[in-house]
C-alpha positions in Angstrom: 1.7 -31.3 16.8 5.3 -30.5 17.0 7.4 -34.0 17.5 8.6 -35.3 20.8 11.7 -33.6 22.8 10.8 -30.2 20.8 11.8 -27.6 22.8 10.7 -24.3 23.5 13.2 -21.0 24.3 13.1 -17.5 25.7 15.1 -15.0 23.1 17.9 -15.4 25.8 17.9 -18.9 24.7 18.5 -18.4 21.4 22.3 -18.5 21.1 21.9 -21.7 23.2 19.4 -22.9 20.3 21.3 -21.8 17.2 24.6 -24.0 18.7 22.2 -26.7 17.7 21.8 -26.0 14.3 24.9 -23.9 13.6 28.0 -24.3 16.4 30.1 -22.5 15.2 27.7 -19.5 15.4 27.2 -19.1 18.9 30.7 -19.8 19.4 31.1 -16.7 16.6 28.5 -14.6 18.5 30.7 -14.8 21.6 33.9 -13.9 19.4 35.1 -11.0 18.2 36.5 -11.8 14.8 35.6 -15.1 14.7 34.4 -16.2 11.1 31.0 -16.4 9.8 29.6 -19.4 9.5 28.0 -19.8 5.8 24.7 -20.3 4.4 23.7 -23.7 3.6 25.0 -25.0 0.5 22.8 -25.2 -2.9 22.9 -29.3 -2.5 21.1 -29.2 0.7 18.1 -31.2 0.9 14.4 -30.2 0.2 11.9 -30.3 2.8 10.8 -34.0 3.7 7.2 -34.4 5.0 8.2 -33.7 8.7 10.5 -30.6 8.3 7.6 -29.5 6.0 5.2 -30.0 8.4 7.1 -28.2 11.4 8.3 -25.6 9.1 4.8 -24.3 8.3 4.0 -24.5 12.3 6.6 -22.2 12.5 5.3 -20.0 10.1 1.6 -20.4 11.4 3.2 -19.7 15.2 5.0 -16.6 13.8 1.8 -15.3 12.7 -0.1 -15.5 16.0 2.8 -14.3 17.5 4.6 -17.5 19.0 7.9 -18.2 18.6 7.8 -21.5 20.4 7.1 -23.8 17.2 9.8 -22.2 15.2 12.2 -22.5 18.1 11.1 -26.2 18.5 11.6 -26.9 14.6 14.4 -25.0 14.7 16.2 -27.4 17.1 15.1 -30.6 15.0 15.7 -28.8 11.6 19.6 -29.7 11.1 20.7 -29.1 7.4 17.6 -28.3 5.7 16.1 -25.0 3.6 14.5 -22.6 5.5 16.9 -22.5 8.9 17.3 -18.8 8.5 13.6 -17.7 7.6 12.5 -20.6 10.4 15.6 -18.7 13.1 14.2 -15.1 11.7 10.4 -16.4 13.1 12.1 -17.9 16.2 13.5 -14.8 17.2 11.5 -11.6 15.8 8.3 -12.1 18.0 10.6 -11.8 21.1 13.3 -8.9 20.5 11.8 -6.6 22.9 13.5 -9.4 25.2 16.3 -10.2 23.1 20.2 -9.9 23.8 23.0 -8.4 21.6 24.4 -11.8 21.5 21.2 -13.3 20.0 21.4 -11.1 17.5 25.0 -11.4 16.7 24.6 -15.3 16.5 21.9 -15.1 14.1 24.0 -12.2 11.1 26.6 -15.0 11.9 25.1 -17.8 11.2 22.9 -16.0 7.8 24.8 -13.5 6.5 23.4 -12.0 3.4 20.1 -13.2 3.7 17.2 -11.4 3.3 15.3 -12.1 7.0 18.8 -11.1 8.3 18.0 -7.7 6.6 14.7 -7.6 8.1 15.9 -8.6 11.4 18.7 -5.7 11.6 16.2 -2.9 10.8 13.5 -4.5 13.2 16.7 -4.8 16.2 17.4 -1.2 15.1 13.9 0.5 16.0 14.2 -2.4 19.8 17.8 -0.5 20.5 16.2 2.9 19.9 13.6 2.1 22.2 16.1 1.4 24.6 18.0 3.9 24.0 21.2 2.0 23.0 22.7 4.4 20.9 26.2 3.1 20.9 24.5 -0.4 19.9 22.6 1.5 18.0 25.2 2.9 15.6 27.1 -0.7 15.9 24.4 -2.4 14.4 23.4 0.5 11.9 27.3 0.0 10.4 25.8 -2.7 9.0 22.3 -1.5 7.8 22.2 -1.0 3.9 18.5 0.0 3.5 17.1 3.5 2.8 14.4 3.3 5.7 14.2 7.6 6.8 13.0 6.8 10.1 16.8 4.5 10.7 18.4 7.4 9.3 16.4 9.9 11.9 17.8 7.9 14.5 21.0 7.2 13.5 21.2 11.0 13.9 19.8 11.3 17.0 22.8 8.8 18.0 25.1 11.0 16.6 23.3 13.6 18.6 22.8 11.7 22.0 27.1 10.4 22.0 28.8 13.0 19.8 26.7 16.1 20.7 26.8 16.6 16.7 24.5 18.7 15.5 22.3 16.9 13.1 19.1 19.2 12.7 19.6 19.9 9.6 18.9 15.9 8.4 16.8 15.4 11.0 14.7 18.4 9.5 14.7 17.3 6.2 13.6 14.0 6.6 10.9 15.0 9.0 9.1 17.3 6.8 9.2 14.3 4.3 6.4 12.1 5.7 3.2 13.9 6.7 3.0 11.8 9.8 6.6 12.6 10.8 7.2 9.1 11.6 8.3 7.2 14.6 11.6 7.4 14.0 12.0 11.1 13.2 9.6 12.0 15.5 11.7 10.9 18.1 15.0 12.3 17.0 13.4 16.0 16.4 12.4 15.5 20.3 15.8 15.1 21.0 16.8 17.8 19.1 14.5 20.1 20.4 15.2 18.8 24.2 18.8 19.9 23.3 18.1 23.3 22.0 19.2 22.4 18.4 15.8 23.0 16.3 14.7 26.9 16.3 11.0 28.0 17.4 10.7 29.3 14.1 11.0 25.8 12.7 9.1 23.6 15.5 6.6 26.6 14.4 6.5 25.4 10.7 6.3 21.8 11.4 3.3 22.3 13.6 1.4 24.5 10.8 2.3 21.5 8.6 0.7 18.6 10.6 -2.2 21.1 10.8 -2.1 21.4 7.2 -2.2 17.7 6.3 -5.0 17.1 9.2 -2.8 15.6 11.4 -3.2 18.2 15.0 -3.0 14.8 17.1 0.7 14.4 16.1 1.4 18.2 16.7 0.0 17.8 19.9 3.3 15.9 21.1 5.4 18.8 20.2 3.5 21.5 21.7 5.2 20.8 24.9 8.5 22.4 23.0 6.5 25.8 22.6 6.6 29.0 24.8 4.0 28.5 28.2 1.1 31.0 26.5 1.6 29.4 23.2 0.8 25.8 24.9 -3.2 26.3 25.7 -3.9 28.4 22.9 -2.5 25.7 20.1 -4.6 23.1 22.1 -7.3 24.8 21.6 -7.0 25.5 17.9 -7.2 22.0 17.4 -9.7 21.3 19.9 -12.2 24.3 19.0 -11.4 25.7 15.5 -14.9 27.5 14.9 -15.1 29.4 18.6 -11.4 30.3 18.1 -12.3 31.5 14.3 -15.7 33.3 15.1 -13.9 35.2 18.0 -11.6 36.6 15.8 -14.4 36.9 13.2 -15.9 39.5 15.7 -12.8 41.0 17.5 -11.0 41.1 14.7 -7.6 39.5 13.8 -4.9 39.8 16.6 -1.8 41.7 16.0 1.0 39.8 17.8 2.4 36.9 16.1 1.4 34.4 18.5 -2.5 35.3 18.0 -2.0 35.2 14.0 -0.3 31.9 13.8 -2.9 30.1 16.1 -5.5 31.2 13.8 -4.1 29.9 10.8 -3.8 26.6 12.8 -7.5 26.6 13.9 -8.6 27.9 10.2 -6.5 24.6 8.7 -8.3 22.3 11.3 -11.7 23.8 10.5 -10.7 23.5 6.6 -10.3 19.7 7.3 -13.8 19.7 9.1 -15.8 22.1 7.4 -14.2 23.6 4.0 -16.8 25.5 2.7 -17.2 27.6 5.7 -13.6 27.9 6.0 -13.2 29.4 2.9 -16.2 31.8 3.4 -14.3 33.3 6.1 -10.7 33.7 4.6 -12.7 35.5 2.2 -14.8 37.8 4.3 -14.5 38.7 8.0 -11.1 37.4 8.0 -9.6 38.4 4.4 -6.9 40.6 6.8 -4.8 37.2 7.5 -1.8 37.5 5.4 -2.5 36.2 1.7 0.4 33.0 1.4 -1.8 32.2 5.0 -5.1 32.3 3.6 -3.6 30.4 0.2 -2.6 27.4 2.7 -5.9 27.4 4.1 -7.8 28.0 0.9 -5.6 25.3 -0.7 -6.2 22.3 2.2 -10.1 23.1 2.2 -10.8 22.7 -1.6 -8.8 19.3 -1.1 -11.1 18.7 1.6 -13.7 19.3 -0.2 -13.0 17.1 -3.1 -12.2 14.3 -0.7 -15.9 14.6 0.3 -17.3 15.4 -2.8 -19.1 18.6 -2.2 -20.8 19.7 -5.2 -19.1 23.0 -6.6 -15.0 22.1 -5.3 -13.1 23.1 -9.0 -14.1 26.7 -8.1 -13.0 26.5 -4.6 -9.6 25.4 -6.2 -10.1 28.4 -8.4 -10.5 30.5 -5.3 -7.4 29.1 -3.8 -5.5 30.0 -7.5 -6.9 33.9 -7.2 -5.8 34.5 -3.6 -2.1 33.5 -4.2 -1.5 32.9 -7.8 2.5 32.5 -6.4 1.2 29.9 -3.9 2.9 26.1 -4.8 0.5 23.6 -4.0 1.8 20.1 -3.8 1.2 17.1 -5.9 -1.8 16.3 -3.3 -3.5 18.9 -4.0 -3.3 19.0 -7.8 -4.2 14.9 -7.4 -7.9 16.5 -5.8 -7.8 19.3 -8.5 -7.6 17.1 -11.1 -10.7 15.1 -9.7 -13.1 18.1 -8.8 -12.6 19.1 -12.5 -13.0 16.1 -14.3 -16.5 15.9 -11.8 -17.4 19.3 -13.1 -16.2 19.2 -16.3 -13.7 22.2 -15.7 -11.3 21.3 -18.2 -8.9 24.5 -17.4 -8.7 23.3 -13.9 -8.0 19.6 -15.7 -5.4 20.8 -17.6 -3.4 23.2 -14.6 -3.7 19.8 -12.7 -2.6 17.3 -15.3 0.4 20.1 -16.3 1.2 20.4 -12.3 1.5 16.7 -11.7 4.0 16.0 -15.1 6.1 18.7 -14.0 6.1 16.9 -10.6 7.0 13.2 -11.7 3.4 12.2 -10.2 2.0 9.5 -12.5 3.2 10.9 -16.0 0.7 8.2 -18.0 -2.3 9.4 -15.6 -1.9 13.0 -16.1 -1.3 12.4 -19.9 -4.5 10.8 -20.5 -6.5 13.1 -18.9 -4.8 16.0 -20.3 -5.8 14.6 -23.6 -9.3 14.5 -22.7 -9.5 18.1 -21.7 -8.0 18.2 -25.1 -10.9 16.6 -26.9 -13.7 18.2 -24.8 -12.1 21.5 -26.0 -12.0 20.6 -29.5 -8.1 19.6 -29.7 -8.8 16.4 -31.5 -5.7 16.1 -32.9 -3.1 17.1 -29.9 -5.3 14.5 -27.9 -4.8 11.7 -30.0 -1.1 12.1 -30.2 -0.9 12.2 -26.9 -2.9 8.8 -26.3 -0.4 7.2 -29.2 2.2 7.4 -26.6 0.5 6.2 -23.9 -1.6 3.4 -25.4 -0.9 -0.2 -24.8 -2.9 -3.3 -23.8 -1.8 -3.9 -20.0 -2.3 -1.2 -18.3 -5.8 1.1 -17.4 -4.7 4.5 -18.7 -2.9 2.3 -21.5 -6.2 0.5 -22.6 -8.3 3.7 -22.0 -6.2 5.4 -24.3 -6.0 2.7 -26.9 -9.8 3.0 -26.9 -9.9 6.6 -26.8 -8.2 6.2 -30.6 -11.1 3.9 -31.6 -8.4 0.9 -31.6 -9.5 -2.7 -30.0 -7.3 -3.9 -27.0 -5.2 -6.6 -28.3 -2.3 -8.5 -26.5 0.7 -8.8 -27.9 1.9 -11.6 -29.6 2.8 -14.8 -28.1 6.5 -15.0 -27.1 8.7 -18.3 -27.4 8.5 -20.1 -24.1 11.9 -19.9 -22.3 14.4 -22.2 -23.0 14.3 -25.1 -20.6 17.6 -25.2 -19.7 17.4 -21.8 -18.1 14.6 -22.8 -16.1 16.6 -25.8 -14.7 19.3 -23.0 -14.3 17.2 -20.9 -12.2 15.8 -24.3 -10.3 19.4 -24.2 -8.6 19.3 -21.3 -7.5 19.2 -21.2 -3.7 17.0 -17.8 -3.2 14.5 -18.9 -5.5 14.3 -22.6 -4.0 13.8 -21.3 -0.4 10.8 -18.6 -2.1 9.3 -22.0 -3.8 9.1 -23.8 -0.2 8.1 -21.0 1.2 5.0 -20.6 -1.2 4.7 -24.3 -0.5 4.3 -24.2 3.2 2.1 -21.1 2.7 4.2 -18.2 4.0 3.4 -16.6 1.1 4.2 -12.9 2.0 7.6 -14.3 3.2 7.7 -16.1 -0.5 6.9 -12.9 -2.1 10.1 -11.5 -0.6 12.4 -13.6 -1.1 11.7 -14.1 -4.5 11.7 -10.5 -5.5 14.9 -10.1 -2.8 16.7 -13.3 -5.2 15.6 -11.9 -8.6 17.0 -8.2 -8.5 18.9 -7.0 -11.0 18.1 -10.0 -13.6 17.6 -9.9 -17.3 14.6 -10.4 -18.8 15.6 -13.7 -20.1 16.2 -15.4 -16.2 13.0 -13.4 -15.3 10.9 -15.1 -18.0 12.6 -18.5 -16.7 12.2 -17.9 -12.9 8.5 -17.4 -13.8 8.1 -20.7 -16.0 9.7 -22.1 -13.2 7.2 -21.0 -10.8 4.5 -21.2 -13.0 5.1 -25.0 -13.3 5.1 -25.6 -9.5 1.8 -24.0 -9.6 2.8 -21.0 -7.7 0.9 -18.6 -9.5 1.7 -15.3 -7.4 5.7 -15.7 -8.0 5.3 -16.4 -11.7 2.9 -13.3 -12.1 5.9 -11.8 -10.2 8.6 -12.4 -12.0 6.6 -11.8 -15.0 5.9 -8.3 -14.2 8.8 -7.1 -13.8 10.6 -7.9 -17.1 10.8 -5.1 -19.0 11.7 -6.0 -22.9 9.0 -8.4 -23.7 5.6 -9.9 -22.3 4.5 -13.6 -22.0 0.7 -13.2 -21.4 0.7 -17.2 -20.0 2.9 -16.2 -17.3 1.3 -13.1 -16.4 -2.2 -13.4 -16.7 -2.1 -17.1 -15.8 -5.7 -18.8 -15.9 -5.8 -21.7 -13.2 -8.7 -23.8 -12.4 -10.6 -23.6 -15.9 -13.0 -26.0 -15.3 -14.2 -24.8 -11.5 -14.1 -21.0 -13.1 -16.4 -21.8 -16.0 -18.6 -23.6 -13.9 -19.2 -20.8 -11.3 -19.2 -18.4 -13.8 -22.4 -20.3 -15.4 -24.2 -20.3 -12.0 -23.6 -17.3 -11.0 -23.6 -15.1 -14.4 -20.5 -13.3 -13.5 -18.4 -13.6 -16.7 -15.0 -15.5 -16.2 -12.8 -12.5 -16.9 -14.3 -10.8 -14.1 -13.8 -13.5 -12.1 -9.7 -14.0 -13.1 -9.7 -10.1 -12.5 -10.6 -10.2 -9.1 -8.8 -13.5 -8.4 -5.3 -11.5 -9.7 -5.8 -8.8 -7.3 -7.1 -10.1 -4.5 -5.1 -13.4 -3.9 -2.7 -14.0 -7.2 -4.3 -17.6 -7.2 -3.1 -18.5 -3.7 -5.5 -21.2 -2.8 -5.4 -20.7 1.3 -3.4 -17.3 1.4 -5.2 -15.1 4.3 -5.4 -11.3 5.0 -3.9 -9.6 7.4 -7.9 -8.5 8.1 -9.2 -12.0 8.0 -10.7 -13.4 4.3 -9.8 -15.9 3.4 -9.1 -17.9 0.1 -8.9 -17.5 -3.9 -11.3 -14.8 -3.4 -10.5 -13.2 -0.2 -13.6 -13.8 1.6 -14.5 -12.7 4.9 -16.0 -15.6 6.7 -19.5 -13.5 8.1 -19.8 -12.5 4.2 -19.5 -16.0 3.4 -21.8 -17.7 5.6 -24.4 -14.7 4.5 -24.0 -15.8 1.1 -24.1 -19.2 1.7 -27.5 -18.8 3.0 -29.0 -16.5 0.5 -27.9 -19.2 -2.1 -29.6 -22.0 -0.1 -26.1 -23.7 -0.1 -26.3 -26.4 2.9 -24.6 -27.2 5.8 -22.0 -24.7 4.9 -19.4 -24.3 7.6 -17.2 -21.2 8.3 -14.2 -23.1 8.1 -14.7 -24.5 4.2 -14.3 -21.1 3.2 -10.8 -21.6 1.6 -11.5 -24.8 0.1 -11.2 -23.4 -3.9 -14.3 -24.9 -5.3 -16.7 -23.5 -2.0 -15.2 -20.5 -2.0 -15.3 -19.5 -6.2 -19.3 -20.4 -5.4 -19.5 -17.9 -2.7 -17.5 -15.6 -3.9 -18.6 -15.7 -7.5 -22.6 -15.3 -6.2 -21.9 -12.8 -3.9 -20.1 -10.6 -6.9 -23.3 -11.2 -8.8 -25.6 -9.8 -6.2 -23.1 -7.1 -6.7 -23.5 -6.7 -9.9 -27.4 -7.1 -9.8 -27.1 -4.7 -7.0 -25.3 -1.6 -8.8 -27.2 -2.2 -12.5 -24.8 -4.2 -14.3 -21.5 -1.4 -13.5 -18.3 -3.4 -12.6 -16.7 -0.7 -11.6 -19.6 -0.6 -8.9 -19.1 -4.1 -8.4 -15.6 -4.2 -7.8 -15.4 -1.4 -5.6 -18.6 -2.4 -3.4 -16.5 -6.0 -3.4 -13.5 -3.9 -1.7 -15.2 -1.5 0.3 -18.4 -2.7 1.0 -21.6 -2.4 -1.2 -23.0 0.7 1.1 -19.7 3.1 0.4 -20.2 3.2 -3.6 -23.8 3.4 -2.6 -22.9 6.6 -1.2 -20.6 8.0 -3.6 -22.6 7.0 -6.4 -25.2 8.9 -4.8 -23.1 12.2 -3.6 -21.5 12.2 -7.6 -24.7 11.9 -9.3 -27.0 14.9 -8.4 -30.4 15.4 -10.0 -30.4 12.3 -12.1 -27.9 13.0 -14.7 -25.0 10.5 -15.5 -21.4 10.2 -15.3 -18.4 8.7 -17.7 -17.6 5.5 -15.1 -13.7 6.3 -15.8 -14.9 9.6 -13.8 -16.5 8.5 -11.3 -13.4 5.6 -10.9 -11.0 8.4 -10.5 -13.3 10.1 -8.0 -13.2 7.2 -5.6 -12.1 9.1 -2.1 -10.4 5.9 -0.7 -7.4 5.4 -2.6 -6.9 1.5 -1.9 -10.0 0.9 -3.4 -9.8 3.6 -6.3 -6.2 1.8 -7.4 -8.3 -1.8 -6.7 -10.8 -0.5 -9.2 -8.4 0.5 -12.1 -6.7 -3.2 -11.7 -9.1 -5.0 -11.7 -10.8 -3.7 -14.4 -7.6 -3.6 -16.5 -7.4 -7.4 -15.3 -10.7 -8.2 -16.7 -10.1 -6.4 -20.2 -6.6 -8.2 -20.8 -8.4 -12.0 -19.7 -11.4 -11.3 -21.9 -9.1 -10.6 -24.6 -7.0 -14.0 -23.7 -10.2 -15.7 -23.4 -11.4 -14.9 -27.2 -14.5 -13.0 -25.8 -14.4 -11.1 -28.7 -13.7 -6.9 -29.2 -13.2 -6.0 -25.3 -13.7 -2.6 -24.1 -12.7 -1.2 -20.5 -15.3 1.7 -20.8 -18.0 -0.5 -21.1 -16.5 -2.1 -17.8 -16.7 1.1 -16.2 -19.7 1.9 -17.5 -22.2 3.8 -14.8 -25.5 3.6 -15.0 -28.0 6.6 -13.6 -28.6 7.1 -9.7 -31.0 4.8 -8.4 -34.0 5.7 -6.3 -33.9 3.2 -3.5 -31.2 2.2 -1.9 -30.8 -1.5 -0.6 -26.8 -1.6 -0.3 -27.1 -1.7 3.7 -29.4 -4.7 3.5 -25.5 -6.3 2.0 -22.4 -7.4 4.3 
């Protein structure tokens, strides 16, 4: 309930809001040269219990999209921490009606600040849409991020007020992201509407969204092709097989136009059907031109490892033979590297692993594997050097290479806490304050920013102190922060921090999920934020989704449950620590199963487990880990598990080992996953 004579503002009103809080702003917005009024000083006060309350109604507004709490705060607010985050939430929701002059009063009023930064990039991509472009490169004078899409349109500005040529950036950038991006997207339409990008290389952007299965975003370009190119390009994307079993029987066309519409039908159909594909780049249509059917060849034994087709490493193979000059990308060397660990093609293991160092693509990833095509080829010793310079206790391929040398994963020593002192120090520091109250008021996203925005460039020392400090206000995601990114030294309290002891051990006990599991999953799902919500919906410690948690509750005869007690801590460790034991019960003990069926769903590792283990034999669980197709739940996989290892270590569980985590046992022969939310 926001207090009376709150008031609530259009984004024209917001100059007229900010006088309120900072006069001289508005006054500044409205002239040129007039100073900037400064941030608030370090000896403002903290929060009391009403600015507290309407700051986190401002946040919770925000969220749904409402601007009207944080502009009525904002007017009551006068002196306190938070003005600029609480101004950024007043004013974001309602750009696409906002003025220049509302956002000149606001950089005015918070210069510096991080939801200033924010704010410009977000009142960059509005005066795009509105085609602004002398706004536009006003504004962008003062942008100091890296964002490609800003930089596509600051040279389609350049382009639509100066006529300068800019295809050449606009090109590069474009190519950069598979999805071209909004941003670039738009300023290669520009440049094609003014004659500035060649046919030749509107040709080769097409073939590459058709290359990385995206024809839906080359359909808004085809418009820039010749008239008889227009129907036919449709139609490669639309009808791939009639287009490739015409020329099958006709043969191949001789005109340009015919050949590069076939390569574009042949990439969709690799993305759809790869085996096929590659059964007619090799037979009825083997007269394409060879670096042609090496694109083709190359996207459809990706394709295939992506679905897990039995027999993909020699489909990669296949792809090496047609075009041994061919350079596939890091992509497809990732899926390469997958298909031949599946097969146990430990050639193909070691092209892949050797492709992706010379790339800069995860150097420790590739190294491990590399050594394990080592040892299955009976390199013993080259594998076990290169595991001694990988090995370490914190990370997966680190603990899976400390274990591949028959050595026990061990954390380091205990380090000295920091020196109190510095922690008062870092208690002063205004950033780090406003990230704390933040935290406290549940913006918790918005903490995480401004605490990594207020920490850059620190020494290890004022890290380790910024995370004791956060670490003793109970904010457990910013001390794990902070904590993580010092790079000298590692303090195992801070970063694998162990809250709620007594409500973990007792879950654990009922359920018969082990409490190292338990802090695993808790670290990677919600960083011990109590109430912290998805941007999908769960809720809670461990990121429940409310259907899932009133299924649970019944199936473990807890009653009177209500939807709404899901992110009180103790109700929702009981749910979700007795819904990861079905898990566990469900997929034969396998944590790896577990954790992935608790990110994806129990009936998707169901499936994979299924497609990766033909005719009853097993599988190494790190294998099957790295065969995951959905990379958000591989990398959740590899963390958690790595999670697990380090807190069973911390929790004197005795001699921990990550294989045993990942341990998978044989394909079952009934399947009751879908009987599971």
């Amino acid at each position: 309930m926001l207090c009376a004579g709150a008031v609530a503002l259009s984004a024209s009103g917001f100059t007229t809001a900010l006088a309120a809080v900072h006069p001289a702003a508005a006054s500044a917005a409205a002239t040129p040269g007039a100073a900037a009024v400064p941030t608030p000083s370090v000896s403002a006060p903290l929060l009391d219990p009403l600015s507290e309350q309407l700051a986190r109604q401002a946040w919770l507004g925000f969220q749904r999209g409402d601007p009207q709490p944080a502009q009525a705060a904002l007017a009551v607010l006068r002196g306190r921490d938070l003005q600029d985050w609480i101004a950024y939430w007043a004013l974001e929701p309602r750009l696409g009606q906002a003025t220049q002059q509302d956002f000149d009063a606001y950089a005015r009023a918070w210069p510096g600040t991080l939801p200033l930064r924010r704010l410009r990039a977000q009142w960059l991509f509005e005066l795009a849409r509105r085609k602004d472009w002398s706004g536009f490169s006003e504004v962008y004078s003062g942008y100091d991020g890296d964002d490609p899409q800003l930089q596509c349109l600051m040279d389609q500005a350049r382009l639509e007020t100066d006529s300068i040529d800019t295809s050449a950036q606009v090109l590069r950038l474009w190519t950069r992201d598979p999805a071209g991006g909004s941003g670039c997207n738009s300023a290669a339409a520009s440049l094609l509407q003014a004659g500035r990008i060649s046919q030749r290389a509107l040709w080769r952007r097409i073939v590459d969204f058709f290359a990385d299965g995206r024809s839906a975003e080359a359909m808004s370009f085809v418009g820039w092709l010749p008239a008889d190119a227009q129907p036919l390009v449709r139609r490669a994307a639309a009808d791939p097989l009639g287009m490739a079993l015409y020329a099958a029987r006709h043969g191949i066309g001789r005109d340009a136009l015919q050949r590069r519409v076939l390569e574009l039908a042949m990439l969709r159909m690799a993305g759809q059907d790869p085996q096929q594909a590659l059964r007619l780049i090799d037979g009825s249509l083997r007269g394409m031109d060879r670096t042609v059917r090496a694109r083709i060849a190359w996207r459809a034994a990706r394709q295939a490892s992506q679905m897990l087709l039995p027999g993909t490493a020699a489909m990669f193979d296949d792809a090496q033979r047609i075009d041994p000059a061919w350079q596939a990308d890091s992509t497809d060397w990732e899926w390469a590297l997958r298909a031949g660990l599946r097969e146990a093609d430990w050639k193909l293991v070691r092209q892949a692993c050797a492709a992706l160092r010379d790339s800069g693509t995860d150097r420790v990833r590739a190294t491990y594997w590399d050594a394990v095509a080592l040892r299955e080829t009976g390199h013993d010793r080259r594998a076990r050097a290169l595991w001694q310079g990988i090995a370490e206790p914190w990370s997966y391929y680190g603990q899976l290479a400390t274990e591949a040398l028959g050595q026990p994963v061990r954390v380091t020593a205990e380090v000295a806490p920091p020196d109190a002192l510095e922690v008062d120090v870092q208690a002063t520091r205004p950033g780090l304050r406003q990230a704390l109250l933040l935290y406290r008021i549940g913006a918790y996203a918005p903490a995480a920013g401004q605490w990594q925005w207020s920490l850059r460039g620190d020494s290890d020392a004022q890290l380790h102190a910024a995370a004791q400090l956060a670490c003793d206000q109970q904010a457990w995601l910013l001390c794990i922060s902070a904590s993580e990114h010092m790079k000298g030294m590692v303090d195992w309290r801070q970063r694998y921090v162990m809250p709620l002891r007594a409500d973990v051990d007792a879950v654990s006990r009922s359920s018969g999920v082990g409490e190292a599991f338990l802090y695993g999953i808790m670290r990677q799902e919600s960083r011990f934020a109590a109430d912290i919500q998805s941007w999908a919906g769960a809720y809670g410690l461990m990121q429940l989704m409310p259907q899932t948690a009133s299924w649970v509750a019944q199936k473990i005869g807890m009653q009177g449950f209500r939807p709404d007690e899901v992110t009180q801590v103790r109700t929702n460790l009981t749910l979700g620590s007795a819904y990861l034991g079905m898990l566990l019960h469900r997929f034969d003990g396998s944590q790896a199963m577990a954790a992935a069926g608790y990110n994806a769903g129990p009936g998707r590792p169901a499936r994979w487990r299924s497609m990766l283990l033909p005719r009853g034999r097993g599988l190494a669980g790190a294998v099957f880990t790295e065969s995951i197709p959905v990379q958000q739940t591989r990398d959740y996989v590899k963390r958690v598990l790595a999670n697990a290892t380090v807190y069973a270590t911390l929790l004197g569980s005795g001699r921990q080992s990550l294989e045993s985590r990942l341990a998978l046992a044989q394909p079952e022969q009934v399947s009751s996953a879908q009987s599971m939310p």
